[in-house]
C-alpha positions in Angstrom: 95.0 28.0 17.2 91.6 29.6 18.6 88.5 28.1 17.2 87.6 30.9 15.4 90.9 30.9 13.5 90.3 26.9 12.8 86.8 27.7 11.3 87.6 30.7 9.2 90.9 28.6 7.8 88.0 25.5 7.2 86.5 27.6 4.9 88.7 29.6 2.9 90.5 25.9 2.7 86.9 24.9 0.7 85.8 28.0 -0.7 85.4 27.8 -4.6 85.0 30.2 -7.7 81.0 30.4 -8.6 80.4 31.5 -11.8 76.7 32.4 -12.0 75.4 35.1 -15.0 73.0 37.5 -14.9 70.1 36.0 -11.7 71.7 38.0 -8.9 69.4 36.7 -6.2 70.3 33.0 -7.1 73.3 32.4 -4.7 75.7 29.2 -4.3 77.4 29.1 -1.4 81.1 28.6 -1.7 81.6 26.9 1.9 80.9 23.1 2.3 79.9 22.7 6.0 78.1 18.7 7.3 74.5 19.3 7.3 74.1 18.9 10.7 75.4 22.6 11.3 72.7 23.6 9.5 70.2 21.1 10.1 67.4 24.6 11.3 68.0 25.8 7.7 67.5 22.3 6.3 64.2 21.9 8.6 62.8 24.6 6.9 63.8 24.2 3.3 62.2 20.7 3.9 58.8 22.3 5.4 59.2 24.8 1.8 59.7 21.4 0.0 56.0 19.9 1.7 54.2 23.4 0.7 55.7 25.0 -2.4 57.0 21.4 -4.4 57.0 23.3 -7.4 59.6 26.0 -6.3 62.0 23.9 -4.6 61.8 21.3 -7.4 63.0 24.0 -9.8 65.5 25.2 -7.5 67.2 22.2 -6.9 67.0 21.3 -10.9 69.3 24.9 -11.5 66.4 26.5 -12.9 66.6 30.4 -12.7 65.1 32.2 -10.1 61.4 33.1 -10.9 62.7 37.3 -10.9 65.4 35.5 -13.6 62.7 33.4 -15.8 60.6 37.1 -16.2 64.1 39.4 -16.6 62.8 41.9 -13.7 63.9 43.4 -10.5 63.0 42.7 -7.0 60.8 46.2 -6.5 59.4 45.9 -10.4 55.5 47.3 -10.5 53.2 44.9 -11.1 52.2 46.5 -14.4 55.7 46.1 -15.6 55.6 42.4 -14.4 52.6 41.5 -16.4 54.5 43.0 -19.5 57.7 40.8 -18.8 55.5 37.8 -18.7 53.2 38.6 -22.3 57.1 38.6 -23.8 57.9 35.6 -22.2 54.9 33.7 -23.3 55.5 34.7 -26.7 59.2 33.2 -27.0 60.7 31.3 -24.6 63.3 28.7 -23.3 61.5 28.1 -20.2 58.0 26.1 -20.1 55.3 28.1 -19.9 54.0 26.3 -16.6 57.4 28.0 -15.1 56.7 31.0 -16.6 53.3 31.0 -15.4 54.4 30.0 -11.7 56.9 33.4 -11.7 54.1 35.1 -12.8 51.8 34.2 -10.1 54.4 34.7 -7.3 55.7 37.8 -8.2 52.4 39.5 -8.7 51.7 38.2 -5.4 53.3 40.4 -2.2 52.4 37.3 -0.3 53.8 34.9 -2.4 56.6 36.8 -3.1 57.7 37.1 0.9 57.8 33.5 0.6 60.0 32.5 -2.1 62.3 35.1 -1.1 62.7 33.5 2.1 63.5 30.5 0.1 65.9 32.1 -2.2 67.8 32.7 1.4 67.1 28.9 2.7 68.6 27.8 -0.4 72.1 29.5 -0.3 72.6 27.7 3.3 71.8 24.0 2.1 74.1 24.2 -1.0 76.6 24.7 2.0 76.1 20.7 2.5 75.9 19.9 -1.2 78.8 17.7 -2.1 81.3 19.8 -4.8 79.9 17.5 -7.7 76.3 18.1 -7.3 77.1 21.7 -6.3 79.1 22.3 -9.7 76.2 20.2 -11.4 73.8 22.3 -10.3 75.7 26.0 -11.4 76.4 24.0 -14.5 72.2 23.0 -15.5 71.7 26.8 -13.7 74.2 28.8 -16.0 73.4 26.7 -19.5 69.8 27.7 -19.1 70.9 31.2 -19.0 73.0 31.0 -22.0 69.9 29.2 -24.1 67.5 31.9 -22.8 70.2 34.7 -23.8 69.8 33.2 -27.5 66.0 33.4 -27.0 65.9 36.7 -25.9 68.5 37.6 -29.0 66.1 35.6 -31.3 62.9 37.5 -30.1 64.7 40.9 -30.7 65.4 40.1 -34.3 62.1 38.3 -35.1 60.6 42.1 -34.9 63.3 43.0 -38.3 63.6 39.7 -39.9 60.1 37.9 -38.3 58.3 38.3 -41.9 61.5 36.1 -43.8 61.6 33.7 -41.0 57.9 32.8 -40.6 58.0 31.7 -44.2 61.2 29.7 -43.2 59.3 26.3 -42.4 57.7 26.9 -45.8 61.0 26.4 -47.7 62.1 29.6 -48.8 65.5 30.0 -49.8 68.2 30.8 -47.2 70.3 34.1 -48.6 73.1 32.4 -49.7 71.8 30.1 -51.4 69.5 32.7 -53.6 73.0 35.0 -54.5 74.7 31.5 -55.1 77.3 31.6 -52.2 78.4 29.4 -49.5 78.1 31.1 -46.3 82.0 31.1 -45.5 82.0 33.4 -48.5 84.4 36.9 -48.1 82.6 40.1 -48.2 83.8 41.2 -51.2 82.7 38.4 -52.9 79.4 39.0 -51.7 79.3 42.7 -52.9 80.6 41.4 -56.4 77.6 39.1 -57.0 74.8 41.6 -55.2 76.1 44.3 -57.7 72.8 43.7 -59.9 70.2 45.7 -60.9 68.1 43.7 -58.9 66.2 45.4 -55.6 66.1 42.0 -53.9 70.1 41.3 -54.5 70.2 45.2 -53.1 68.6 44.3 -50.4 70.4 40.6 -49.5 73.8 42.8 -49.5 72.4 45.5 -46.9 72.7 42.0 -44.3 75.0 40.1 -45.6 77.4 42.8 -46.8 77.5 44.3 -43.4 79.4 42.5 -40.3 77.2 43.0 -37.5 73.9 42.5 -39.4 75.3 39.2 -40.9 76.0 38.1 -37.3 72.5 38.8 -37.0 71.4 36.4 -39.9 73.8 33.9 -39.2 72.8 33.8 -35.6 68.9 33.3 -36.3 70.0 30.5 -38.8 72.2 28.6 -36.3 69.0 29.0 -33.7 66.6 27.9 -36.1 68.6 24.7 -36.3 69.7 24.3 -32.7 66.5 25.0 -31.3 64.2 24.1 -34.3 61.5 21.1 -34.2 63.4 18.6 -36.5 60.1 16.9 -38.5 59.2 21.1 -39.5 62.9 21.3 -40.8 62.3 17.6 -42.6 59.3 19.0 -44.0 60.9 22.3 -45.0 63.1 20.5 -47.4 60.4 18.8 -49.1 58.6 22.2 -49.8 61.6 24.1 -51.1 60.6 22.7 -54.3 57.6 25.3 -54.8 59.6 27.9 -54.6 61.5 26.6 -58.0 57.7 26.7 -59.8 57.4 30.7 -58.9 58.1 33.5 -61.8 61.2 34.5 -61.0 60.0 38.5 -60.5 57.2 37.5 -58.5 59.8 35.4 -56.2 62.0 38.0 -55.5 59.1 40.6 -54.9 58.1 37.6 -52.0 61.0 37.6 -50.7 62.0 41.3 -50.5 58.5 42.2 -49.0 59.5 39.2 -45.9 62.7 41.1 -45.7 61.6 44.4 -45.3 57.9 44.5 -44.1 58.0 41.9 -41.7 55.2 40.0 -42.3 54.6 37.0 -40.2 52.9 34.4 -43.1 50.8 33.0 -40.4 49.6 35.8 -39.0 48.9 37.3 -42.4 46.8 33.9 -43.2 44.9 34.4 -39.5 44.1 37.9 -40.8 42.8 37.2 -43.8 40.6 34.4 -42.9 39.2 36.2 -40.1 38.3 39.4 -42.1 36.7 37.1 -44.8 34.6 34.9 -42.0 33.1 38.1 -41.1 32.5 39.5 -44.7 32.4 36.6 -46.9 30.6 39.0 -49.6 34.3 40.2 -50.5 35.6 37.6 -52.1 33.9 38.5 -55.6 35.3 42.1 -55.3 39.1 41.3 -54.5 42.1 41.9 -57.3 41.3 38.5 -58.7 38.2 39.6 -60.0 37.3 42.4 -62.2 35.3 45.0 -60.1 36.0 45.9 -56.3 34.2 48.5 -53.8 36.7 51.2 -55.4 35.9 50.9 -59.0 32.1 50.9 -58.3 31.9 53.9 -56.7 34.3 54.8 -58.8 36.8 55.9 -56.4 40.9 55.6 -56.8 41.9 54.3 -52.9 45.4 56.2 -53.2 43.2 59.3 -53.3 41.6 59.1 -49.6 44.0 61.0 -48.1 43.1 63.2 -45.3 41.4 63.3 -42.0 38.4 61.0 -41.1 35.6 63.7 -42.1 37.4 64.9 -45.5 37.9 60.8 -46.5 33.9 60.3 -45.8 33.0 63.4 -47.8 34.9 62.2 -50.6 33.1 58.8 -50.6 30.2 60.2 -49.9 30.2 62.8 -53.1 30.7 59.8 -55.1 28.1 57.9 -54.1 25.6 60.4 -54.1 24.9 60.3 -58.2 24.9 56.5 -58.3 22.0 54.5 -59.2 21.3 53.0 -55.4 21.5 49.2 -56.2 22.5 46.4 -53.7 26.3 46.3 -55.1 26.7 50.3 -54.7 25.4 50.4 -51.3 27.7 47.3 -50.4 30.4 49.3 -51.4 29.4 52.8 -50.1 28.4 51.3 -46.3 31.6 49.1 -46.0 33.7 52.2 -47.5 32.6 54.8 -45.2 33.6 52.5 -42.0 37.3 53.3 -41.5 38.0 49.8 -39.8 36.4 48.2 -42.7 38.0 50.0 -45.2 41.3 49.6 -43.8 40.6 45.7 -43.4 39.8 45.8 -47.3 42.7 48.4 -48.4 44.6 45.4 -46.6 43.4 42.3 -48.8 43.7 44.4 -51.5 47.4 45.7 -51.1 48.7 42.2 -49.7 46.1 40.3 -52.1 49.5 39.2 -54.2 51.6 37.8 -51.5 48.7 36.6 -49.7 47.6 34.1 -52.5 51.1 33.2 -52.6 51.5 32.6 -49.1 47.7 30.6 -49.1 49.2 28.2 -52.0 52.7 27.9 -49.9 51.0 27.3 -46.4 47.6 26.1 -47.0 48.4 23.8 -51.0 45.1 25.6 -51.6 44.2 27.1 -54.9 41.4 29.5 -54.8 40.8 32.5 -51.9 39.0 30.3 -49.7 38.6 30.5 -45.8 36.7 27.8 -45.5 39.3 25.6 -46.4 41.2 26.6 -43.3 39.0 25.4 -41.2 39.7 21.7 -41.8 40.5 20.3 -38.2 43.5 19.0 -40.2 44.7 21.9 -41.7 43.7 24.1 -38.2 46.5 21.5 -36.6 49.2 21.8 -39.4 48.5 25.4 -39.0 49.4 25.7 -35.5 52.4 23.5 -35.5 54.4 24.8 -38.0 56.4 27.3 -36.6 60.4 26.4 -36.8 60.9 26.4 -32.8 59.1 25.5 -30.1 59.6 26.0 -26.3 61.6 22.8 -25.8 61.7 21.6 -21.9 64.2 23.3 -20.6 65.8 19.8 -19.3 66.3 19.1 -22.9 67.7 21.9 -24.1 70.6 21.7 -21.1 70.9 17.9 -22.0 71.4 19.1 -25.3 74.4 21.7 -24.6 75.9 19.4 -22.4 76.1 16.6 -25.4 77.5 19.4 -27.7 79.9 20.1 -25.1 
């Protein structure tokens, strides 16, 4: 038998089934050859190894490729890139150090030339990887993939459900448990006990009542737990008790607006103590109180409808005849500013929810923004949110145990 016949024999002999989902320029090579057939490719790989640790460490760990990690295209424009990589930072299964790196190099023409050229080098050393590190590796490469599909899934539905879910490590009720069913409960049964006059109940069957749209839910509740930091969820539990101490109409009007407006809790509380650190002469002309900017110029805000000019020559013909004191022209010059006045239509529109959500967050009891600016409360703040981007070493680790 000719050489040639021998070699090609060799390697079909050795050749195995790759299984690798979705990073088309990460390749495994099949073929087991002794290193010393390749030693050239290995010479180099080591000389990437001295100059780029962090890619080859990465690599080598089954880590997506860096085109992979952003979801883009060999050829993508760099605009496109720097979009990929805001949506990545935002929600994530990768550390943002990796996500930063990809960034970098695929910005970079430069840098890009080069970690192709190692994409290449690293398909002809996994020729001399023995089969248990080899399948180790497309194992740690292809479970990353699957977590980052569920992030990518999660990060979708955020933009529908991301209001309910933000008040989630806050203890609101799951669904089920506010219609009174387990969540192995038939449709039917669910339509039977949403058939209330109720808008809230109306609005828990439109997710649960429908298949795809409860996968939905059901999926973002299993990621909350699989992914979830585990002392937020402990403390979620201990705060489900407020919700208990709530008027029953004004719960369900908190939970239908986090259902249908999606309004991120935190972010709401960042608004709102931002606008009032740069107007703190509000406060005293909120809902709480008796008199706001509206009611002293006497002005109904549902009735500023209209272009820019027609909305400041309404205001304006109603401020004319007033008596010019201090209070009147407070209300006419922050009025008249249309960023202002949408800032203030704001508080004034969210000012129920938003007290609720201050007492839920913050335990606070008056419309205060200096009271989150405690160092402590400025840390609880920022670290509860229900998942975090876990190391992706821990989250494969993980898999593997459930596995």
């Amino acid at each position: 038998m000719s050489k040639k016949k021998k070699k090609k024999q060799r390697d079909t002999e050795v050749k195995q089934e790759i299984l690798v989902h979705d990073d088309p320029y990460w390749e495994v090579s099949g073929i087991y050859l002794d290193p010393q057939r390749i030693s050239r490719h290995i010479s180099k790989f080591d000389r990437f190894e001295d100059n780029y640790p962090f890619w080859v460490d990465e690599l080598m760990e089954g880590t997506p490729t860096f085109y992979c990690v952003l979801g883009v295209a060999k050829g993508t424009e760099k605009n496109e890139i720097e979009k990929a990589f805001e949506k990545k930072m935002k929600l994530s299964c990768y550390p943002d150090d990796v996500i930063e790196e990809a960034f970098e190099v695929l910005s970079s023409p430069e840098l890009k030339k080069k970690y192709d050229e190692l994409l290449t080098l690293f398909r002809q050393i996994t020729k001399c990887m023995p089969p248990e590190e080899k399948n180790e590796l497309i194992n740690n490469h292809n479970n990353s993939i699957h977590v980052e599909k569920d992030f990518i899934r999660m990060n979708v539905l955020t933009a529908t459900y991301g209001g309910y879910f933000s008040l989630y490590p806050y203890g609101i009720p799951d669904l089920y448990e506010i219609i009174g069913l387990d969540k192995t409960s038939p449709f039917n049964k669910i339509e039977r006990k949403c058939k209330t006059d109720s808008e809230l109940f109306k609005k828990i069957y439109t997710i649960l009542g429908n298949p795809a749209s409860r996968d939905d839910y059901d999926f973002m509740m299993y990621f909350t737990i699989q992914y979830g930091d585990e002392k937020i969820i402990k403390k979620r539990n201990s705060r489900q008790k407020m919700w208990d101490n709530l008027d029953n109409d004004l719960f369900e009007k908190i939970v239908f607006t986090a259902l249908t407006e999606s309004i991120d809790a935190e972010e709401s509380m960042k608004r709102l103590n931002e606008i009032l650190n740069r107007n703190p002469d509000w406060k005293e002309y909120l809902p709480s109180n008796n008199r706001t900017f509206f009611s002293i110029l006497g002005l109904d805000s549902n009735s500023l409808s209209g272009d820019k000019k027609e909305i400041e020559k309404i205001i304006r013909e109603k401020y004319r005849p007033l008596e010019k004191t201090p209070e009147v022209n407070l209300a006419y010059s922050m009025l008249k500013n249309a960023s202002l006045r949408d800032d203030y239509i704001w508080l004034i529109e969210k000012n129920e929810i938003l007290s609720i959500y201050k007492d839920i967050i913050f335990q606070e009891n008056e419309f205060s923004s200096e009271t989150i600016q405690s160092d402590e409360m400025k840390e609880n703040f920022q670290s509860d949110t229900v998942y975090t981007q876990t190391t992706l070493g821990n989250i494969i680790e993980m898999i593997n145990k459930n596995n």
